[in-house]
Structure formats: structure tokens, C-alpha cells
Backbone as a chain_set.jsonl record, in Angstrom:
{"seq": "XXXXXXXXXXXXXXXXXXXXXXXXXXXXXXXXXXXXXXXXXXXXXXXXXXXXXXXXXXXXXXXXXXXXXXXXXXXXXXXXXXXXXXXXXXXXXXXXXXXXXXXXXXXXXXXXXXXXXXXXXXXXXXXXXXXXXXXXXXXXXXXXXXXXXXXXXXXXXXXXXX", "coords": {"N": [[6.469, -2.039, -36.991], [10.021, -2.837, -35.841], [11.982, -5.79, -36.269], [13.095, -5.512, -33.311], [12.624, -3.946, -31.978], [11.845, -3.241, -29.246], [8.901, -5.898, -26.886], [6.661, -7.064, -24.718], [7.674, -7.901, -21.433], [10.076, -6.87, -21.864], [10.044, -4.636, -22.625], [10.493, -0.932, -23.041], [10.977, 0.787, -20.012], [8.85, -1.144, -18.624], [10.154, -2.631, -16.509], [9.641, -2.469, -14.064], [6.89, -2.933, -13.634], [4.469, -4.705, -11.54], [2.322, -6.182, -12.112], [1.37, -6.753, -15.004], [1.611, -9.415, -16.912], [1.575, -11.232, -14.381], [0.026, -13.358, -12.109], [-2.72, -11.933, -10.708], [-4.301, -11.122, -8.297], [-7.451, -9.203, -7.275], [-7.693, -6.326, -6.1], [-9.288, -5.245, -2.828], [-10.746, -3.379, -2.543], [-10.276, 0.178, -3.629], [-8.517, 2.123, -2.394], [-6.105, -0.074, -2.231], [-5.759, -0.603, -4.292], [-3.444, -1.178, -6.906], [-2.133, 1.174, -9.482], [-0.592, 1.414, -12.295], [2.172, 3.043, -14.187], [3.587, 3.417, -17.355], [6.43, 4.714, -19.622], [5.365, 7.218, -21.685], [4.898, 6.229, -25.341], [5.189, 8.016, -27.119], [6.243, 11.038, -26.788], [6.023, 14.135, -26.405], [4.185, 14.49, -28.723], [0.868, 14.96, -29.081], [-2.227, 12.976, -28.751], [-5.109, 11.055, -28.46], [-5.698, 9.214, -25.841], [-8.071, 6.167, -24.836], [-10.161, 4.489, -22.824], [-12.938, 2.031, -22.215], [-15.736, 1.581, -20.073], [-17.685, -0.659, -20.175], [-19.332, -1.92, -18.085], [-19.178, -1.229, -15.38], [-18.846, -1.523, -12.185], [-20.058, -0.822, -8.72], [-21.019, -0.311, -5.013], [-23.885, 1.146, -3.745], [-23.561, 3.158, -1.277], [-25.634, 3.504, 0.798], [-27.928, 1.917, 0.899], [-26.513, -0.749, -0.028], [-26.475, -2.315, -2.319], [-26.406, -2.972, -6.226], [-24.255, -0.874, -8.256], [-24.366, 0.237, -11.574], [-22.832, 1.039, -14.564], [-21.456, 2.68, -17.319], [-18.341, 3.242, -17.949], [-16.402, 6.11, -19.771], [-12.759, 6.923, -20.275], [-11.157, 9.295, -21.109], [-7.767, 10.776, -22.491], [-4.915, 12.893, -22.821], [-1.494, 11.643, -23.164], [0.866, 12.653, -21.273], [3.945, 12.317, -20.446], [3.917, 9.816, -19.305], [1.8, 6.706, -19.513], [-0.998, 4.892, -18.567], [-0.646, 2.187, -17.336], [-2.504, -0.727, -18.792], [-3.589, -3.383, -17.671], [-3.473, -2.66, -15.036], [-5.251, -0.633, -14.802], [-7.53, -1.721, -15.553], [-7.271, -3.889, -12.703], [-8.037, -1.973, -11.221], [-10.305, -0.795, -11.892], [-12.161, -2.833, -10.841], [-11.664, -2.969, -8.58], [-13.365, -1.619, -7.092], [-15.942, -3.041, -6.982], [-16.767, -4.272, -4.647], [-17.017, -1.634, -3.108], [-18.31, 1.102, -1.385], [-19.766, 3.671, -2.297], [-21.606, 6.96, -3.658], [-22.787, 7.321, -6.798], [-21.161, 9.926, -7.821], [-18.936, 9.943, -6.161], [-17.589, 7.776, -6.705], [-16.677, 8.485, -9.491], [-15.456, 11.206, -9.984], [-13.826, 10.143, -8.278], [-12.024, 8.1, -9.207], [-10.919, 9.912, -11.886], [-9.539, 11.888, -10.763], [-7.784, 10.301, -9.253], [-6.162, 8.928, -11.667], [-5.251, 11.499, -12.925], [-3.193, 12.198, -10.992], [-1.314, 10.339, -10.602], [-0.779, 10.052, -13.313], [-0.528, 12.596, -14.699], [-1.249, 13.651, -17.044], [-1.754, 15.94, -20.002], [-4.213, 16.701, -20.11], [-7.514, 15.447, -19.313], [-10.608, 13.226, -19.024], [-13.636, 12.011, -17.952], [-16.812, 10.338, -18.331], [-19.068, 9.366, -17.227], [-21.981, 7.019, -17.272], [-24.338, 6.523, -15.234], [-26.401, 3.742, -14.928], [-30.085, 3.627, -13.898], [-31.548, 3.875, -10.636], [-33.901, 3.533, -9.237], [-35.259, 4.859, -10.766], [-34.081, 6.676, -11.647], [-31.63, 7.98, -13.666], [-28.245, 8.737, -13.175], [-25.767, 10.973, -14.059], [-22.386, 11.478, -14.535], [-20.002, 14.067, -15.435], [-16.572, 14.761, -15.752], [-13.353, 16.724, -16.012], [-10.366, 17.443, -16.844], [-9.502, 20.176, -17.669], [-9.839, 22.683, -20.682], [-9.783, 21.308, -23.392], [-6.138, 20.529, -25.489], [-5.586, 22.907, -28.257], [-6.111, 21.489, -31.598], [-6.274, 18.943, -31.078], [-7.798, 15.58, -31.995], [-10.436, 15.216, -30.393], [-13.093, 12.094, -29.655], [-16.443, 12.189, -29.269], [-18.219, 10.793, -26.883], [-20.427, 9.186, -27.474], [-22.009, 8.046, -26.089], [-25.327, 6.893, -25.571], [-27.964, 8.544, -23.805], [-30.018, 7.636, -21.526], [-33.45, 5.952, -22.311], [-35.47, 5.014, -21.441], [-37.875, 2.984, -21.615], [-38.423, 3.222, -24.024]], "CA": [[7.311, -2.379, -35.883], [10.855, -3.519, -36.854], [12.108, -6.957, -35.429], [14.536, -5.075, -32.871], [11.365, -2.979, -31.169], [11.048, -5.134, -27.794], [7.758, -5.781, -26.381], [6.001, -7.647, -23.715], [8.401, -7.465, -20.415], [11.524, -6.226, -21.647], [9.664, -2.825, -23.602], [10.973, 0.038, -21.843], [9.723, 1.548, -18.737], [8.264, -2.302, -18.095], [10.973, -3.164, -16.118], [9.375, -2.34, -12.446], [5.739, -3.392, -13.192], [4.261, -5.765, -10.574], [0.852, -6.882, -12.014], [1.313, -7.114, -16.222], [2.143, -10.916, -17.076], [1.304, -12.475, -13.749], [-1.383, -13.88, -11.941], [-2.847, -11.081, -10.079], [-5.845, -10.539, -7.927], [-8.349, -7.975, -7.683], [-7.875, -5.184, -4.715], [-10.734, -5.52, -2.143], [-10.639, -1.959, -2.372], [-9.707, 1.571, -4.87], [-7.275, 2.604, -2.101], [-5.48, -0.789, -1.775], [-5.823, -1.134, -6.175], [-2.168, -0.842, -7.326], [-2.126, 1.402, -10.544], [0.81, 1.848, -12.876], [2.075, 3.938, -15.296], [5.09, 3.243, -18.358], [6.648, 6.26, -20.042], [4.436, 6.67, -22.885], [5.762, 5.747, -26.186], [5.414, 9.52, -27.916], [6.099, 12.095, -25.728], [6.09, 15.268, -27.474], [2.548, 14.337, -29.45], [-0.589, 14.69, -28.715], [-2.622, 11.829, -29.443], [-6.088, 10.888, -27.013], [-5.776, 7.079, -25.077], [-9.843, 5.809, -24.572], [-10.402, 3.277, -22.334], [-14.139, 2.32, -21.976], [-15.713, 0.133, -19.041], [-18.961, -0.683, -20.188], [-19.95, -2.817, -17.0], [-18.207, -0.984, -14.154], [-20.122, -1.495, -10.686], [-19.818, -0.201, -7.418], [-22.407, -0.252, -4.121], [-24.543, 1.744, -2.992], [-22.645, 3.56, 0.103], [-26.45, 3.256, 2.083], [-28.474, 0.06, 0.602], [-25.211, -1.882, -0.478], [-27.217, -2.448, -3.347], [-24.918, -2.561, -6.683], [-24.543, 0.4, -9.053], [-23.339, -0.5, -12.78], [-21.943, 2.24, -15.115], [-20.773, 2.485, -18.585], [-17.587, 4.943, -17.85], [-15.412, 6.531, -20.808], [-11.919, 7.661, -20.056], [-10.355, 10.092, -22.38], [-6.914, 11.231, -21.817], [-3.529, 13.201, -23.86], [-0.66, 11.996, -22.292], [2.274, 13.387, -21.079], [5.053, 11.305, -20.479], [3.357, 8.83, -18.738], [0.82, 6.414, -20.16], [-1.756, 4.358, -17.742], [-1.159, 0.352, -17.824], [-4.298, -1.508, -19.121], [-4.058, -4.393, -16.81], [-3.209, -2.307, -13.62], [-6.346, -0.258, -14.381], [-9.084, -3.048, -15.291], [-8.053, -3.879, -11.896], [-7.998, -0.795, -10.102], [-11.915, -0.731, -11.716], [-12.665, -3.738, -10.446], [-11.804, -3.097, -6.944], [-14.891, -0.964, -6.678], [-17.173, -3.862, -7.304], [-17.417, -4.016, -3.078], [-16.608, 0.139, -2.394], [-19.629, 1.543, -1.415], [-20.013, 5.224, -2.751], [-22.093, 7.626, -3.962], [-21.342, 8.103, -8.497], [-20.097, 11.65, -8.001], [-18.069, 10.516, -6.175], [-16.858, 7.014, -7.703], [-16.572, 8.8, -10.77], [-14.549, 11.501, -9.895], [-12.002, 9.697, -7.507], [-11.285, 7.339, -10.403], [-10.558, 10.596, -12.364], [-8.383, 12.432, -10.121], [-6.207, 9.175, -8.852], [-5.75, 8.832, -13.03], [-4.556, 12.808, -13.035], [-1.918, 12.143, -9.733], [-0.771, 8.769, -11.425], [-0.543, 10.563, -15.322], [0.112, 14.223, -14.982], [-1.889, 14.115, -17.964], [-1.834, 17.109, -20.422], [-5.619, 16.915, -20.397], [-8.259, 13.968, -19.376], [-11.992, 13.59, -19.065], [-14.344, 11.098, -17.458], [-17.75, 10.125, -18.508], [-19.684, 8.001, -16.413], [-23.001, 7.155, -17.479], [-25.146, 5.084, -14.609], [-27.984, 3.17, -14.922], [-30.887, 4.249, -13.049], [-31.63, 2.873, -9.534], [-34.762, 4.48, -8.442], [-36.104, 5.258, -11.745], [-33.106, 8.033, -12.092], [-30.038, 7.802, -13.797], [-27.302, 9.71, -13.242], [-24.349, 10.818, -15.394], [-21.561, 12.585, -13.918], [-18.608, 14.332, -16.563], [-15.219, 16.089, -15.166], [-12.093, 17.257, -17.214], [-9.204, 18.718, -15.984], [-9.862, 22.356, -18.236], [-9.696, 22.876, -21.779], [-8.365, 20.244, -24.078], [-5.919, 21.066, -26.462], [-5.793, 22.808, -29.794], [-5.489, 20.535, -32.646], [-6.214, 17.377, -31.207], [-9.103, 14.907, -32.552], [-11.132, 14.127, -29.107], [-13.957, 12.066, -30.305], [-17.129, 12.323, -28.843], [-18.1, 9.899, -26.236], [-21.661, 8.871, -28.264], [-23.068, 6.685, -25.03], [-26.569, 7.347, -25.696], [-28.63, 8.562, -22.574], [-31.267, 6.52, -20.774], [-34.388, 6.215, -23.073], [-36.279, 3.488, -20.673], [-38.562, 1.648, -22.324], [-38.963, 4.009, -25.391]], "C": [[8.465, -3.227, -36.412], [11.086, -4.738, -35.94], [13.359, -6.621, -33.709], [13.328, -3.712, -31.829], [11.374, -4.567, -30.115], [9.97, -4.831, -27.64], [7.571, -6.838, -24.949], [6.837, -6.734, -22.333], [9.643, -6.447, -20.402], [11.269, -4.047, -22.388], [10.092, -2.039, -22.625], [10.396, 1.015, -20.696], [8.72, 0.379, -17.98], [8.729, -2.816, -17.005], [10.29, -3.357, -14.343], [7.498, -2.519, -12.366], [5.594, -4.691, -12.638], [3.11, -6.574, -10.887], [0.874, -7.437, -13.822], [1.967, -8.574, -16.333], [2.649, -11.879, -15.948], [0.084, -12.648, -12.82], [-1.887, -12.92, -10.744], [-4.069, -10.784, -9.407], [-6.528, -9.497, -7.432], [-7.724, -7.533, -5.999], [-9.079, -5.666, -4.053], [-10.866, -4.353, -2.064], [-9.6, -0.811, -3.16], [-8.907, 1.57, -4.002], [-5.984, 1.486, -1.943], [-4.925, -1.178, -3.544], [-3.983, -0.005, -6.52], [-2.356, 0.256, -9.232], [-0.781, 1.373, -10.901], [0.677, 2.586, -14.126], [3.414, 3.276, -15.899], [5.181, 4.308, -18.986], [5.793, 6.477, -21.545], [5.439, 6.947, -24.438], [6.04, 7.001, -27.425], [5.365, 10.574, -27.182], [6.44, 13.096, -27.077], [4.994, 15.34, -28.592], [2.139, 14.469, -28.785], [-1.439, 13.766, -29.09], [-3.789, 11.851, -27.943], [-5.669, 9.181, -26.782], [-7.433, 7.293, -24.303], [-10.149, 4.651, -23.859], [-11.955, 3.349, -21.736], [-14.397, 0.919, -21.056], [-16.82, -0.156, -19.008], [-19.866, -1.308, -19.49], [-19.107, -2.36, -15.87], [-19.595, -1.046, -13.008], [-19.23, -1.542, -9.695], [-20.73, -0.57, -6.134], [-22.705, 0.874, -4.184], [-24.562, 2.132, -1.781], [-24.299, 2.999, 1.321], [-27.305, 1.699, 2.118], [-27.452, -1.035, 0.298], [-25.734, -3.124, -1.693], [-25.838, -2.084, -4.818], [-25.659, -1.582, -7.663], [-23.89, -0.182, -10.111], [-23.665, 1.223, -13.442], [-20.987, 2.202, -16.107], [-19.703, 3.808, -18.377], [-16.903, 5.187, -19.295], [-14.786, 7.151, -20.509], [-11.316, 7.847, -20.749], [-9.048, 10.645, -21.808], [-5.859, 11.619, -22.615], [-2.393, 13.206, -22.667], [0.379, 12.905, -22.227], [3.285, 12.768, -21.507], [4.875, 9.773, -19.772], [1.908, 8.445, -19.429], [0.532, 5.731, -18.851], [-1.626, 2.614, -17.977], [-2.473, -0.428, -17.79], [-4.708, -2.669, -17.725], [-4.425, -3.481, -15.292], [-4.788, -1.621, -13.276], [-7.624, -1.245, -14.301], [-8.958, -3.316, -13.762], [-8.245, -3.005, -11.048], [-10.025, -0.114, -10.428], [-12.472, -1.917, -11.201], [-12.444, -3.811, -8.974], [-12.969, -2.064, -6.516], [-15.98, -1.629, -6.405], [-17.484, -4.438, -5.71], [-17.184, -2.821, -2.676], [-17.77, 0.968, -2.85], [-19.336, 3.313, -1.586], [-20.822, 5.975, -3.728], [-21.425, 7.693, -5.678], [-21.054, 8.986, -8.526], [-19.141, 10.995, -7.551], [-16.63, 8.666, -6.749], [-15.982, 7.647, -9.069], [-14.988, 9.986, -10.992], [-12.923, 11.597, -9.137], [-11.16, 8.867, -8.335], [-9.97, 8.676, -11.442], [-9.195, 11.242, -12.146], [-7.199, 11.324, -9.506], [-5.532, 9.047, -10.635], [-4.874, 10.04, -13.08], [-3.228, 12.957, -11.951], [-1.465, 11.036, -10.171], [0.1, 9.405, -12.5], [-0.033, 11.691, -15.367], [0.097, 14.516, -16.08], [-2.421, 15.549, -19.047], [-3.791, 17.548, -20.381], [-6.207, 14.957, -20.403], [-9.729, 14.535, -18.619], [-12.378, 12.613, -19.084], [-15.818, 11.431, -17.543], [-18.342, 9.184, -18.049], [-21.052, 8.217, -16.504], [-23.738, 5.852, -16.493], [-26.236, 4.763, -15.441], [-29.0, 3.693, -14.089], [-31.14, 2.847, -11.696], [-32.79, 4.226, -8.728], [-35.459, 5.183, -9.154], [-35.367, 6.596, -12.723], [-31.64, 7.722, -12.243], [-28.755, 8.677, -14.156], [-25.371, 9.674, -13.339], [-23.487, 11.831, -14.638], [-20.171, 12.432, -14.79], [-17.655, 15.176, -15.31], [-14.093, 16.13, -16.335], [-11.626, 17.555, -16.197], [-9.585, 20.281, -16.651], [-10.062, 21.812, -19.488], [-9.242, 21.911, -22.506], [-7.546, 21.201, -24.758], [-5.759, 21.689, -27.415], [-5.081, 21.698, -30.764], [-5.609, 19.016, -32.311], [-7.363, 17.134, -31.237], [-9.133, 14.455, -31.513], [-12.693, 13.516, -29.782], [-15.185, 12.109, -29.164], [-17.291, 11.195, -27.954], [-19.032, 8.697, -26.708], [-21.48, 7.12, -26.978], [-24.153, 7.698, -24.95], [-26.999, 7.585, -24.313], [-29.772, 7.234, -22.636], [-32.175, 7.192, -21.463], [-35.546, 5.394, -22.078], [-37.107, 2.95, -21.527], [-39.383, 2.017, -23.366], [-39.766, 3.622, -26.185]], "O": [[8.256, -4.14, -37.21], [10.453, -4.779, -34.885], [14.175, -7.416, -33.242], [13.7, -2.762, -31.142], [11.163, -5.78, -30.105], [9.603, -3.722, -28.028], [8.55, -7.235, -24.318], [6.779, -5.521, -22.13], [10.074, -5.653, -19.566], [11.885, -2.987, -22.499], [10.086, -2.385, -21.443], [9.461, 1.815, -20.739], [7.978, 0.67, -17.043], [7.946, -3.497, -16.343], [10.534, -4.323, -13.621], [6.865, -2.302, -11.333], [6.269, -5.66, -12.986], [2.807, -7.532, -10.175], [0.388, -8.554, -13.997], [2.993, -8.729, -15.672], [3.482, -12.782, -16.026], [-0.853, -11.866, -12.976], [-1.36, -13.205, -9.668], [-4.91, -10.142, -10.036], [-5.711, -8.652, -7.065], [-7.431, -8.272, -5.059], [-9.848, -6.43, -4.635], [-11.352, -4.187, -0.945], [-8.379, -0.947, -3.246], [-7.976, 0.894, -4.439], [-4.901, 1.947, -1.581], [-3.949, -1.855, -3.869], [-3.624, 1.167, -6.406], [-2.831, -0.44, -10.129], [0.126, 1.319, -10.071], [-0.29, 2.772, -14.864], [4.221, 2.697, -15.173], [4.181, 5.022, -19.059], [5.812, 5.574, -22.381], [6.422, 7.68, -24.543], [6.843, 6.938, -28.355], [4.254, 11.045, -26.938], [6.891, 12.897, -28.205], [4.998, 16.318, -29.34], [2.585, 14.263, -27.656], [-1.345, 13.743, -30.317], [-3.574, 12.359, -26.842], [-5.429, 8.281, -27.586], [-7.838, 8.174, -23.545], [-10.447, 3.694, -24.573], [-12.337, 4.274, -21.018], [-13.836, -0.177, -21.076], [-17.353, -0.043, -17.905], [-21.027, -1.414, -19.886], [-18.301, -3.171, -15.414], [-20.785, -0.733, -13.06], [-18.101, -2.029, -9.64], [-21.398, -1.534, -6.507], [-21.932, 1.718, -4.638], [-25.411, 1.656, -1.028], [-24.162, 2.331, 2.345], [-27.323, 0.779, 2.936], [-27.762, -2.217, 0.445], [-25.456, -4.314, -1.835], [-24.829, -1.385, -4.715], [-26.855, -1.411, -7.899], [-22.982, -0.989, -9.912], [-24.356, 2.155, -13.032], [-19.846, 1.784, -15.912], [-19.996, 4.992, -18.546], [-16.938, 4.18, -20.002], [-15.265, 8.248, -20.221], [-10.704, 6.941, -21.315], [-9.113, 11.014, -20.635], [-5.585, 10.698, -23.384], [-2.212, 14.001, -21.745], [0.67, 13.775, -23.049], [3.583, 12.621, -22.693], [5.68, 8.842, -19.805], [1.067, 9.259, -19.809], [1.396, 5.771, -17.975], [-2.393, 1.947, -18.67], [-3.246, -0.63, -16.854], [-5.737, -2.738, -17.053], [-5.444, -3.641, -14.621], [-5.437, -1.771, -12.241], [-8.412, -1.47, -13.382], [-10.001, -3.161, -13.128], [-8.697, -3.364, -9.961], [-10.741, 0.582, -9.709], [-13.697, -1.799, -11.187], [-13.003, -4.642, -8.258], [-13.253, -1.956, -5.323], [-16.912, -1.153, -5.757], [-18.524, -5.085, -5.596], [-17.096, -2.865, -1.449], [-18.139, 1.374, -3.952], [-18.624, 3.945, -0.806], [-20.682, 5.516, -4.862], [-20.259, 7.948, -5.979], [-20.41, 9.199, -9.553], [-18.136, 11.131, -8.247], [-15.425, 8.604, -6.991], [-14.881, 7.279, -9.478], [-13.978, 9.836, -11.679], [-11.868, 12.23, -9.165], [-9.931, 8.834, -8.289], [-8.766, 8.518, -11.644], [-8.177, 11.242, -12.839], [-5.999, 11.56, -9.365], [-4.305, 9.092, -10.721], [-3.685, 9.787, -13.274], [-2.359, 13.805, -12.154], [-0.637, 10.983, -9.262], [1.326, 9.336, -12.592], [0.955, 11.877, -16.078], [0.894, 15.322, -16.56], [-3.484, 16.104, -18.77], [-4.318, 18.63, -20.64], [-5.814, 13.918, -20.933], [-9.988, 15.567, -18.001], [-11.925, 11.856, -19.943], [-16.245, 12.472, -17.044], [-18.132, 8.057, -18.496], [-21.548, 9.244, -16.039], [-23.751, 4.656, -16.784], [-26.789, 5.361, -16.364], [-28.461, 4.494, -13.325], [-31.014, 1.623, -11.714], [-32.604, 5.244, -8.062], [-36.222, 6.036, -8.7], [-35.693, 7.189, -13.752], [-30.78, 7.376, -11.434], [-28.436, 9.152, -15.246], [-24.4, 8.993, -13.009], [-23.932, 12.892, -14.2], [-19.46, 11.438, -14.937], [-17.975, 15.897, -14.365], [-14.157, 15.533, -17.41], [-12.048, 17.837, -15.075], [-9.889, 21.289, -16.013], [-10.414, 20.637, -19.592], [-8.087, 21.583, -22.232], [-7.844, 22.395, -24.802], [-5.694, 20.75, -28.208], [-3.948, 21.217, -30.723], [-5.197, 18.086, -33.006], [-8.192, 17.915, -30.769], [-8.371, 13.55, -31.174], [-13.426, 14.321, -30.356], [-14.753, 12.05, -28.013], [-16.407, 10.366, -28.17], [-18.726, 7.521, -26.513], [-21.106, 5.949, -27.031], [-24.11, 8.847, -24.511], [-26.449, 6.857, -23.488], [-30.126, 6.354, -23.421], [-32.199, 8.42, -21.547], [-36.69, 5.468, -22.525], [-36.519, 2.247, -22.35], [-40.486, 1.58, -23.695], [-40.065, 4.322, -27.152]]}, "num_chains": 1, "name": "protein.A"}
């Protein structure tokens, strides 16, 4: 990076975020959770962006009981990349939004794909068990790529008390 590369606020495409470098609190709710996007910094590559949430929790739409959930989001952008802060909290406004993990899992997914317009992305959400059963729910948009290194997701399944 030469001395003449900006960063923090002034990097480009920063100019109209509302939540990166100030004091910001959580959504009480996914539809109220602000996301953002900046133009991503290689358009015309392919390259994967991995963001993993190895403590994500939700309720339980009928007991209001909580659900936790190691997710992994894989994604080749476009022209648009996903801001880190905006999403931590756009997962953290789940932690009172009672729903079912199908469908936590894949509304996270698809608000990421109407946000990104992502050449290709893929969500791995591995629960915990609640009831002795734990259940994993994957989506993609299609096909990845040719030629690009997606790495595996390697979150081990539930072994219980092997």
C-alpha cells in the first residue's frame, strides 16, 4: 500500500456510510439492521470474501428459547463488497428475531444477494442442537465460478458426546 492509498473514512465509496467509525447500536430487528455495501476494491477479479459468525443466535419463533449457530458466508464479488461493521450488526439484530433456521439462514443470504449482486455466494449455517437435533441448513445462488479457490467450509458436524 503506497502512502497516497487513503483509508479509513476518506477510502473511496466510504463517503455515504452511516455506521463505520461511530458509535452505533444494534437493530432490535433484521428488517430495521442497516447493511452497507462500498464498491469493492477489484472489480474485474474473482477472489472469495469469508466472513464467519461462530456465535450467531436467534429465538426460537414458538418457545423464545435462543438458537446459536456457527454460520459461514462465502461470497465473489461484483462490484460491490459487504461492510464488516454494518454486517456484525445486521447479525446481531437477530439475537431477539424469533424464527425458524431455514429460515434465519436463508433471509440473511438473500438480503446479502439484493445488497451485493454478488457473482456467486453461499451460506452455511451450522446449529446446535435444541431437542437433541441439530440442524444445518446450506444455500448458494448456482454454480460458483471456474477457476476460483472456494475453500471448504471444514465446521465439523455435531459429534455429541463422542
Amino acid at each position: 500500500m503506497s502512502d497516497t492509498t487513503p483509508t479509513g473514512p476518506s477510502a473511496p465509496g466510504t463517503d455515504a456510510l452511516s455506521q463505520l467509525g461511530r458509535n452505533t447500536p444494534a437493530a432490535s430487528c433484521p428488517e430495521e439492521a442497516v447493511l452497507e455495501r462500498v464498491p469493492s476494491p477489484h472489480q474485474g477479479r474473482k477472489y472469495v470474501v469469508r466472513f464467519t459468525a461462530p456465535e450467531f443466535t436467534s429465538l426460537c419463533p414458538v418457545t423464545g428459547q435462543p438458537d446459536f449457530a456457527h454460520l459461514v458466508i462465502d461470497y465473489i464479488p461484483s462490484q460491490w463488497i459487504v461492510e464488516s461493521k454494518s454486517l456484525k450488526l445486521y447479525l446481531t439484530s437477530f439475537r431477539n428475531h424469533g424464527a425458524f433456521h431455514e429460515d434465519c439462514s436463508v433471509a440473511i443470504a438473500k438480503r446479502l444477494v439484493e445488497l451485493l449482486d454478488p457473482e456467486w455466494l453461499r451460506i452455511g449455517a451450522y446449529w446446535y442442537p435444541r431437542g437433541g437435533i441439530p440442524i444445518d441448513v446450506f444455500w448458494q445462488t448456482g454454480e460458483p465460478p471456474a477457476g476460483v479457490w472456494i475453500p471448504s467450509q471444514d465446521v465439523p458436524g455435531y459429534r455429541g458426546r463422542g
